[in-house]
C-alpha positions in Angstrom: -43.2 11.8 14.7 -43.9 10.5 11.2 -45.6 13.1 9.1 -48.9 11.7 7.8 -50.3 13.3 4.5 -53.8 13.0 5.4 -55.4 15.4 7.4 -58.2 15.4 9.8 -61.2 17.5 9.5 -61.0 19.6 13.0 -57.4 20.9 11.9 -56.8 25.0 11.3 -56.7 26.6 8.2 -53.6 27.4 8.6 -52.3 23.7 9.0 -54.5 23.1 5.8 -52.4 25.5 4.2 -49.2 24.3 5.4 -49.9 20.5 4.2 -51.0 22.1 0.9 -47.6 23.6 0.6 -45.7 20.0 1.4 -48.0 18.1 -0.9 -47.2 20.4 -3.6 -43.5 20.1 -3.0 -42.6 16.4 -4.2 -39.2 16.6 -3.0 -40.2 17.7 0.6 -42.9 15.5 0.9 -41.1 12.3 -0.4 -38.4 13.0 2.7 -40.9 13.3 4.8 -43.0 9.9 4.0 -39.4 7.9 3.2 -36.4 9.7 5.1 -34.7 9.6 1.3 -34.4 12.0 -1.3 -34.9 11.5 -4.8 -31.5 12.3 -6.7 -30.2 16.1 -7.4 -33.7 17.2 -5.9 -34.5 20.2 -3.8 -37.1 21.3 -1.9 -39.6 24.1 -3.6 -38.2 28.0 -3.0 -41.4 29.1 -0.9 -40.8 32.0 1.4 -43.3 30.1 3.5 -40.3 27.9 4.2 -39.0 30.9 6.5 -42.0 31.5 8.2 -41.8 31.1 12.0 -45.3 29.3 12.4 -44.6 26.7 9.6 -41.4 25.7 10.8 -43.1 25.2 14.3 -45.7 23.1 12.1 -43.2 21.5 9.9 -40.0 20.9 12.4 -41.4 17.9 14.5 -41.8 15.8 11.6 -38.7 17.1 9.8 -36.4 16.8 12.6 -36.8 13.0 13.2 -36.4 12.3 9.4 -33.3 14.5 9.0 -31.7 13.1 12.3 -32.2 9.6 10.8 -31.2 10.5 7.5 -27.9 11.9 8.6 -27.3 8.9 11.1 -28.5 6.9 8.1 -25.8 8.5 6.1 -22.9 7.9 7.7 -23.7 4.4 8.8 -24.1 3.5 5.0 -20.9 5.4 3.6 -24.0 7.3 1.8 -22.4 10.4 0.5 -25.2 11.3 -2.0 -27.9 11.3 0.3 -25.7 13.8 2.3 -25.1 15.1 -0.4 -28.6 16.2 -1.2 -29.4 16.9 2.3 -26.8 19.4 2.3 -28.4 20.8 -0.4 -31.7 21.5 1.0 -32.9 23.7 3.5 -33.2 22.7 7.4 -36.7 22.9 7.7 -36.6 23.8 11.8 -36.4 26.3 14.3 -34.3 26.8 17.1 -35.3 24.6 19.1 -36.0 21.9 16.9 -32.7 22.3 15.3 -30.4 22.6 18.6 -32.6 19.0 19.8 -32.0 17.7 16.1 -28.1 18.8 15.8 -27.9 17.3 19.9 -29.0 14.1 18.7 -26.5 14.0 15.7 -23.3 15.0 17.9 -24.5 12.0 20.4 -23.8 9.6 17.4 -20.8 11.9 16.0 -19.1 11.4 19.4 -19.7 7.7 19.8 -17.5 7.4 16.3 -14.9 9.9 18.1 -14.8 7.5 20.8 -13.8 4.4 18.6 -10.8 6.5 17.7 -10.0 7.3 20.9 -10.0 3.6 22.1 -7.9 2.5 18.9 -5.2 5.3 20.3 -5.2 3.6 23.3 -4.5 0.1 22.1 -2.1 1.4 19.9 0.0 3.0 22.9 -0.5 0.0 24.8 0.6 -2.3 21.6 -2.3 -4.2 21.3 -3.6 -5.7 18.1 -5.3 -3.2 16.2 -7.4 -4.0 12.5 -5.5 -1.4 11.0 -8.1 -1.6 7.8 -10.9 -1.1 10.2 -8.9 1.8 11.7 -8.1 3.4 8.4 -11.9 3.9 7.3 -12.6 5.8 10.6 -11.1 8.9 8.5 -11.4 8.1 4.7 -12.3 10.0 2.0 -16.1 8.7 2.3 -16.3 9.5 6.4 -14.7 13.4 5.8 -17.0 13.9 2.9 -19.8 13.1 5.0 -18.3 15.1 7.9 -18.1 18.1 5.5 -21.4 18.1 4.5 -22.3 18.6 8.1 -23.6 22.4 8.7 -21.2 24.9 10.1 -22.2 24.3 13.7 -20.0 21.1 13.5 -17.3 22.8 12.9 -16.2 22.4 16.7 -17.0 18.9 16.4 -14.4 18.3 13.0 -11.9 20.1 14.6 -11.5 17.4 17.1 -12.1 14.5 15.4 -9.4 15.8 13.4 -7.2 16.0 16.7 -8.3 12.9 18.0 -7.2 11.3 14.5 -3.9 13.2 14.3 -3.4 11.1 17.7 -3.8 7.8 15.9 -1.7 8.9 13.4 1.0 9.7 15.7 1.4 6.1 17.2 0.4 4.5 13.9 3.2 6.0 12.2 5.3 3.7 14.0 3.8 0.5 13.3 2.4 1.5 9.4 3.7 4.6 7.9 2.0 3.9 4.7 -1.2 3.5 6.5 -0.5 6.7 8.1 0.6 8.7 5.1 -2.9 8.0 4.0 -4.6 8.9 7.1 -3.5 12.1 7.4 -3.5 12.8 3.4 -7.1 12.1 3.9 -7.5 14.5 6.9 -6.2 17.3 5.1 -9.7 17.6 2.9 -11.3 18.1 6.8 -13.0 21.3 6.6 -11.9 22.8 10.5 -10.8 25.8 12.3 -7.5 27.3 11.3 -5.5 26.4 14.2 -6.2 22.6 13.4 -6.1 22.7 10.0 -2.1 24.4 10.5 -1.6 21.3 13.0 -2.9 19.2 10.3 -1.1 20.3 7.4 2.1 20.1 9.8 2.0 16.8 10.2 1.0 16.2 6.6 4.6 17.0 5.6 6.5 15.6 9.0 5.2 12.2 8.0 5.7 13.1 4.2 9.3 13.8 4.7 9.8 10.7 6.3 7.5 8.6 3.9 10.6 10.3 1.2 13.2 9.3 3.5 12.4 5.7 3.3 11.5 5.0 0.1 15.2 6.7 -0.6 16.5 4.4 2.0 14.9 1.3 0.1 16.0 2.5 -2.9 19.6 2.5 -1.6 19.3 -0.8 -0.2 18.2 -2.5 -3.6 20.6 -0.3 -5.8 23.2 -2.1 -3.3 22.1 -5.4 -3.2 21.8 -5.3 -7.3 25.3 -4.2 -7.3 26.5 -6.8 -5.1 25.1 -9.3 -7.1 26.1 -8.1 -10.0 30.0 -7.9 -8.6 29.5 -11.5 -7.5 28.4 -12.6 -10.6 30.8 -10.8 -12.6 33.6 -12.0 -10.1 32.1 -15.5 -10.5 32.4 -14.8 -14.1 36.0 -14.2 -14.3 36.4 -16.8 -12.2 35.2 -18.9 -14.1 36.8 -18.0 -17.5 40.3 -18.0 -15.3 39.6 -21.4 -14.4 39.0 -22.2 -17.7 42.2 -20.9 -19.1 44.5 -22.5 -16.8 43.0 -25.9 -17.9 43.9 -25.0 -21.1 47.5 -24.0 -20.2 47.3 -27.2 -18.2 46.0 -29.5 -20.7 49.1 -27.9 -23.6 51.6 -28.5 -20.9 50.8 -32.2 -20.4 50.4 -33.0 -24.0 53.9 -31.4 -24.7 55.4 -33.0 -22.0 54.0 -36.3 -23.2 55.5 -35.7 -26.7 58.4 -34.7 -25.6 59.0 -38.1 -22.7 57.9 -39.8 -25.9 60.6 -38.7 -27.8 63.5 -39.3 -25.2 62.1 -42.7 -25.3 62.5 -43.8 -29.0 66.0 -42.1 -29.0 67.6 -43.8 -26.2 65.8 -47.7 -27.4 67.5 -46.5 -30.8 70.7 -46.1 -29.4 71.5 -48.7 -27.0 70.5 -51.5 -30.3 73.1 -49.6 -32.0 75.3 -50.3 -29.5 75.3 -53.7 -28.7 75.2 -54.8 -32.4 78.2 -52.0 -32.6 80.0 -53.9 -29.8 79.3 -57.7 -30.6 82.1 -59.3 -33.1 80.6 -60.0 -36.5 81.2 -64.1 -36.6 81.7 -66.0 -39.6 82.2 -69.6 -40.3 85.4 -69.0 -42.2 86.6 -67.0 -38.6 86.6 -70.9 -37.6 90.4 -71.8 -36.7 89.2 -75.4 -38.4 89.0 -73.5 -41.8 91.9 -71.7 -41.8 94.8 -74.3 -43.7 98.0 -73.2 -41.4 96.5 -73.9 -38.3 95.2 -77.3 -39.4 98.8 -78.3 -40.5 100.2 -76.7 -37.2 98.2 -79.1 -35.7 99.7 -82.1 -37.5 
């Protein structure tokens, strides 16, 4: 029922006094007309307010705007406007509010239920959005949860159970997406059992998000090592290499030299020897010139 801020003529004068009191109150009467509320605005103190006849006046108007506002809310990742709401007064009585707070844990539950269906294909190992499955319990969704009023306090409790069950398989698949999760869930206001089981987990998966990133760490520290041996390894390798060239390249040269050497000597020698060995001849060595042997011959 959309609150209208005219009024007919044949209504009480006690309803004229009521819409008095809500056109005098800008913040009350703008939520009523738009469903909003103007920033860091509350509604007017008026002990009216806790009067059982106006909240029978005022609740069928209020309760359709705060159910859509709330709805609105969450459906928008608008924490200020439940922020404000949770500020103000809910303007309605019993009834109203049990039908108004009914209606909210109808759509509350529905969100539950996408939870409870990612569990399931996670168990199963189907493909999951994991981004999608991460903002079902973000900062922005427990905010809003908080700002419920107390009577959802049953409902937190096990959304935070039914997320802890996520968690559980999620771990498995994305640690870091469930080391988030759960960091998240501890800002859940719920009952103290669940908020123990909560915090429990918190430092389960904690102490195993440590363990890994140790692990890694080992694994790198390792692998830079190796590499490091190999190249230094590689190094002396190299530099051994390098100095047996060397060592090779003296030893050739010398032994050039020295086959070089044997070489002149022996050439040197053998000339000496056959000019040693050959008989100097001269013409005078003739028999014809020597003057006994020509008269011998005569």
């Amino acid at each position: 029922m959309k609150y209208e801020p005219s009024t007919a003529a044949n209504i009480s004068e006690q309803e004229k006094t009521f819409r008095t009191y809500v056109s005098n109150d800008p913040a009350l009467s703008y939520f009523l007309q738009t469903g909003s509320m103007r920033p860091n605005t509350t509604f007017a103190e008026q002990m009216i307010y806790q009067d059982p006849a106006f909240l029978a006046f005022i609740s069928p108007y209020f309760k359709e705007v705060y159910v859509n506002a709330i709805i609105r809310a969450f459906d928008m990742k608008d924490t200020s406007l439940m922020s404000d709401l949770a500020m103000n007064t809910v303007l309605l009585d019993n009834a109203h509010r049990k039908q108004a707070f009914d209606n909210i844990l109808v759509y509350l539950e529905k969100k539950k239920g996408a939870l409870v269906l990612l569990h399931s294909k996670l168990r199963k190992q189907k493909r999951v959005d994991i981004p999608n499955l991460a903002e079902h319990a973000n900062t922005i969704v427990i905010c809003n949860l908080n700002y419920l009023p107390s009577e959802f306090l049953a409902f937190r409790s096990t959304y935070a159970q039914a997320t802890m069950k996520v968690i559980n398989v999620l771990v498995k698949r994305d640690l870091p997406t469930a080391m988030d999760m759960i960091t998240d869930l501890r800002q859940l206001t719920v009952d103290a059992q669940t908020s123990h089981e909560v915090d429990a987990l918190y430092k389960q998966l904690n102490h195993a998000n440590q363990q890994t990133r140790t692990s890694n760490k080992n694994v790198s520290g390792n692998s830079s090592a190796s590499n490091s041996a190999g190249s230094s390894s590689k190094s002396g390798s190299n530099v051994l290499s390098f100095v047996v060239g060397i060592i090779l390249i003296i030893v050739f040269a010398i032994f050039r030299l020295f086959l070089s050497d044997n070489r002149g000597y022996h050439s040197n020698g053998l000339y000496h020897y056959f000019r040693s060995s050959r008989s100097s001849y001269h013409p005078s060595d003739h028999p014809s010139s020597r003057p006994s042997e020509r008269r011998n011959r005569r």
